[in-house]
C-alpha positions as CSV (number, residue, x, y, z in Angstrom):
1,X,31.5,-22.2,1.2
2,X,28.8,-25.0,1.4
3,X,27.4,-24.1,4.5
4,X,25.1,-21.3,3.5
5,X,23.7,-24.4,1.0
6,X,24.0,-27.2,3.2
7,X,20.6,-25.6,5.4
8,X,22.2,-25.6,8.4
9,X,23.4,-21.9,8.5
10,X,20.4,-19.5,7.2
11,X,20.9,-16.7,5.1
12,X,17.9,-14.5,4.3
13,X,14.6,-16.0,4.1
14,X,15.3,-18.3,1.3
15,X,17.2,-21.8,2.0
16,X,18.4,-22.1,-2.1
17,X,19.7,-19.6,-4.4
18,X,21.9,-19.8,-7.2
19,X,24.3,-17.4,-6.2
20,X,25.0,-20.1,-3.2
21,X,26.6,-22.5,-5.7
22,X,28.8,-19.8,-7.3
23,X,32.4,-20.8,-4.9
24,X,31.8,-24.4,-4.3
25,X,31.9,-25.1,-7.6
26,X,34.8,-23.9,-8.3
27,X,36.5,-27.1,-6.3
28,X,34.5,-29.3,-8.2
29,X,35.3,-27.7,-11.8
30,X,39.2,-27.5,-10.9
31,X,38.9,-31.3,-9.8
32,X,36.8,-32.3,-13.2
33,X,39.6,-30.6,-15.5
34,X,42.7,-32.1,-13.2
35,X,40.6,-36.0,-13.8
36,X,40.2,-34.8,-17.5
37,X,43.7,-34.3,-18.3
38,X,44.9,-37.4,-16.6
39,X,43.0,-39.1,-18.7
40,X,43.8,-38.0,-22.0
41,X,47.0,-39.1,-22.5
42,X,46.7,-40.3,-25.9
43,X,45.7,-38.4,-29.1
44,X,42.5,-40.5,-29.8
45,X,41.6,-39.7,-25.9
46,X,42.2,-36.1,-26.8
47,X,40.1,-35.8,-29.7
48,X,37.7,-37.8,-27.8
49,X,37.7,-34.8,-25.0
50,X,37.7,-32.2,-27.2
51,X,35.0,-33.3,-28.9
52,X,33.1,-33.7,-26.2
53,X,34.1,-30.1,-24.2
54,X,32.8,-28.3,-27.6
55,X,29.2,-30.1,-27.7
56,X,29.2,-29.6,-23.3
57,X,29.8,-25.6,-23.8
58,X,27.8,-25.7,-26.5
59,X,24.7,-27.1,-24.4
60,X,25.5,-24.8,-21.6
61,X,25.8,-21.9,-24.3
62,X,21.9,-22.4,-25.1
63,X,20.9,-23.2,-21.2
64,X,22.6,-19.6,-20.3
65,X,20.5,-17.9,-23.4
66,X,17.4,-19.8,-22.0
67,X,18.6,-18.6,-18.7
68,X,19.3,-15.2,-19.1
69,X,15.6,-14.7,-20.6
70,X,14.3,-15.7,-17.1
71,X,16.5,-12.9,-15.9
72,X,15.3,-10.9,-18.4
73,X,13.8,-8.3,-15.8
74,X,11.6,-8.6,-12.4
75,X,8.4,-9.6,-13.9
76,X,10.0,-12.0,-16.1
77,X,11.7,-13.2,-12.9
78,X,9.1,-13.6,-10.4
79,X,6.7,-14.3,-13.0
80,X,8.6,-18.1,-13.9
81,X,9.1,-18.4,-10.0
82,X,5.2,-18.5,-9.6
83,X,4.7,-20.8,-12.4
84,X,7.6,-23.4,-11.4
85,X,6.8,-22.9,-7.2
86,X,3.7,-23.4,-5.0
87,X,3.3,-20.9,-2.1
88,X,5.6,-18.6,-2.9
89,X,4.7,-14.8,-1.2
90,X,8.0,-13.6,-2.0
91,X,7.3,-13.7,-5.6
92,X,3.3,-12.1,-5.4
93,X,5.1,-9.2,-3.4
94,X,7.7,-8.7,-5.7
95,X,5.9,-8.7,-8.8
96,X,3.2,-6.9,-7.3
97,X,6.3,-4.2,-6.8
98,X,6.9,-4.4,-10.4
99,X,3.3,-4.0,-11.4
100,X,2.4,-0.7,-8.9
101,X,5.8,0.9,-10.6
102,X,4.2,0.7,-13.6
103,X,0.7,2.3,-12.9
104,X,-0.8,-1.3,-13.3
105,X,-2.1,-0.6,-9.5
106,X,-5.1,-3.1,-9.7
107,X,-2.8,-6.4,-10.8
108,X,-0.2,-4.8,-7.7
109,X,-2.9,-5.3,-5.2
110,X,-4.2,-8.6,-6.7
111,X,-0.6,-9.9,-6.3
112,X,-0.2,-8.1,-2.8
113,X,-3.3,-9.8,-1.9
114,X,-2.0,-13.5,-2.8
115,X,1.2,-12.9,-0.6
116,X,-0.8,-12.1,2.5
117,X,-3.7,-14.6,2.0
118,X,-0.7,-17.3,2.1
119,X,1.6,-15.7,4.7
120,X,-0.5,-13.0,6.6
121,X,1.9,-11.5,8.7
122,X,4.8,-10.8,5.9
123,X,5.4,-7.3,7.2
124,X,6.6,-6.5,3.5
125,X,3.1,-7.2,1.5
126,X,1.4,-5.7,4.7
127,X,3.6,-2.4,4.1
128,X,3.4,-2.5,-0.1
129,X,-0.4,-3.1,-0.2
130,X,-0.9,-0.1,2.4
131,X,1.3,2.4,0.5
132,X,-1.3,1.3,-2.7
133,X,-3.7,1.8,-1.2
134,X,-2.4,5.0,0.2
135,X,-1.7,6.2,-3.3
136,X,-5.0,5.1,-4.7
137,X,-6.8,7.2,-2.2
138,X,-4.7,10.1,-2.7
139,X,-4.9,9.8,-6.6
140,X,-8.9,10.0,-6.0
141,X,-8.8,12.5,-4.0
142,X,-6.9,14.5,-6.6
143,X,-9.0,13.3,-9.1
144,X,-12.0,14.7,-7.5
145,X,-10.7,17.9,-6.6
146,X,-9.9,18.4,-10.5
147,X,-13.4,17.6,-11.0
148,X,-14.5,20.2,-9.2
149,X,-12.7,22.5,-10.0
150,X,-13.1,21.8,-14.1
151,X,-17.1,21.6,-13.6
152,X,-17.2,24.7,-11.4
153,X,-15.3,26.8,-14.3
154,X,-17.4,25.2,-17.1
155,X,-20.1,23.4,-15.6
156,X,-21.8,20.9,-18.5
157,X,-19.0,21.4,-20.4
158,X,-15.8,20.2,-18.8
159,X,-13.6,17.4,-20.3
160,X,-14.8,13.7,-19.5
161,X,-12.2,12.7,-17.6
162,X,-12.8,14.5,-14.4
163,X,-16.7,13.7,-14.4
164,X,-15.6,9.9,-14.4
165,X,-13.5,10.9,-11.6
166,X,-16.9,11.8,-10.3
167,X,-18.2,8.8,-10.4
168,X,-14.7,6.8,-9.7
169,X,-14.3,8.5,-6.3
170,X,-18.4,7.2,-5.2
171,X,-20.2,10.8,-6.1
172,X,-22.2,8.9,-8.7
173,X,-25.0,11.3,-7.8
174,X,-23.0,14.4,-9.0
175,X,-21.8,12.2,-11.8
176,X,-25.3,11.7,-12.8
177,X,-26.0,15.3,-13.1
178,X,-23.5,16.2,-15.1
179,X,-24.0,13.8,-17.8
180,X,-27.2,14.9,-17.6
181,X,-26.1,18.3,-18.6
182,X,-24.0,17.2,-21.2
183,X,-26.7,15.4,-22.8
184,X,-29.1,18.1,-22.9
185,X,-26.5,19.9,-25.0
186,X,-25.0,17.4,-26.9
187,X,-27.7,14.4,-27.1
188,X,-25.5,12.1,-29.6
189,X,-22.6,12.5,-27.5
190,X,-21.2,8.8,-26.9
191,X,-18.5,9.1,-23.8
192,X,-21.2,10.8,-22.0
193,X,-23.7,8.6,-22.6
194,X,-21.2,5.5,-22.2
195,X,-20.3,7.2,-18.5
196,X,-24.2,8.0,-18.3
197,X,-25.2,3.9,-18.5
198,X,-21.8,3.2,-15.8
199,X,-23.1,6.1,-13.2
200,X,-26.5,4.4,-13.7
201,X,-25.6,0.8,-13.3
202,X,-23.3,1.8,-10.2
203,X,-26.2,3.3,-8.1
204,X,-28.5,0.4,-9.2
205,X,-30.8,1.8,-11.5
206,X,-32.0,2.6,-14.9
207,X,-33.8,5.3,-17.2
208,X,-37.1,4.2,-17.6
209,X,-38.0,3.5,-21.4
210,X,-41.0,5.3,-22.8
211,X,-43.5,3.0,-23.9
212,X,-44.4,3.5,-27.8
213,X,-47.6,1.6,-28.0
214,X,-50.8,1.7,-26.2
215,X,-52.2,-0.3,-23.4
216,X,-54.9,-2.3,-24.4
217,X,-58.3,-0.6,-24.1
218,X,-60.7,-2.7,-21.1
């Protein structure tokens, strides 16, 4: 039972876990309540004891509840292993599993990222950050067929979504244009204009502003 926590027989690619201390401590708790009961032989002893069991279980009671919060779920997990460890890919990888689940595919990468900058050949953030970005490329792909299809059947007139796509999947020219045609129509409209300025911005440029005043005459 103490081998697999003793470091000399590896299990896995972590050398501690809790789980390890489950069986050997069982030795150690029977020995603890055989020594207890030796030694309260007398009354006062076994107030003493009792006493002292109740405010132990009690303490243990509230370090379980503090515990059980870490294990709330995998983020909550992983999450306190980063803040308490230094180093620790396992954790990026396995919260960055945790965050692509959930949609939240940019903080995935950011976390796959981490793993591999401090252990570059863990074959499981190599595999997770290539299915993300698998799944990214796919989802723009998608995206931009949508927009096509949307702009071809109401061209100028589509819902905003798929023009961002546009512009989200690097045809910020084609963007461009069709917030242009939306703003011919609809001059106040604020997405499009919004989307307008960031299809702008992203190819490097900017509308020109019409002077109001004159130049000075020579």
């Amino acid at each position: 039972m103490l081998l697999p926590v003793s470091g000399i027989v590896q299990t896995g690619i972590q050398s501690m876990a809790d789980r390890y201390s489950y069986l050997p401590m069982l030795g150690i708790q029977i020995a603890v309540i055989w020594s207890a009961r030796e030694w309260m032989t007398s009354r006062s002893a076994r107030e003493i004891g009792t006493v002292a069991a109740i405010a132990i279980l009690a303490g243990l009671a509230v370090r379980s509840w503090d515990q059980i919060g870490i294990w709330k779920n995998t983020f909550t997990l992983f999450d306190h292993a980063l803040a308490v460890t230094d180093g620790n890919y396992m954790a990026y990888n396995n919260r960055g599993v945790f965050f692509e689940d959930g949609g939240r595919f940019q903080e995935a990468e950011a976390d796959f990222r981490k793993a591999l900058t401090i252990k570059p050949d863990f074959d499981d953030a190599n595999g997770n950050l290539g299915h993300l970005l698998d799944k990214q490329a796919i989802r723009r792909k998608a995206l931009c067929i949508s927009a096509g299809r949307s702009l071809q059947t109401r061209p100028g007139r589509g819902p905003p979504r798929p023009r961002e796509a546009l512009s989200d999947s690097g045809q910020v020219d084609q963007a461009i244009d069709e917030f242009k045609r939306v703003l011919a129509r609809d001059p106040q409209n604020a997405d499009a204009l919004n989307n307008y300025g960031v299809s702008l911005a992203m190819k490097g440029s900017s509308p020109r502003r019409r002077s109001t005043s004159r130049p000075p005459s020579a």
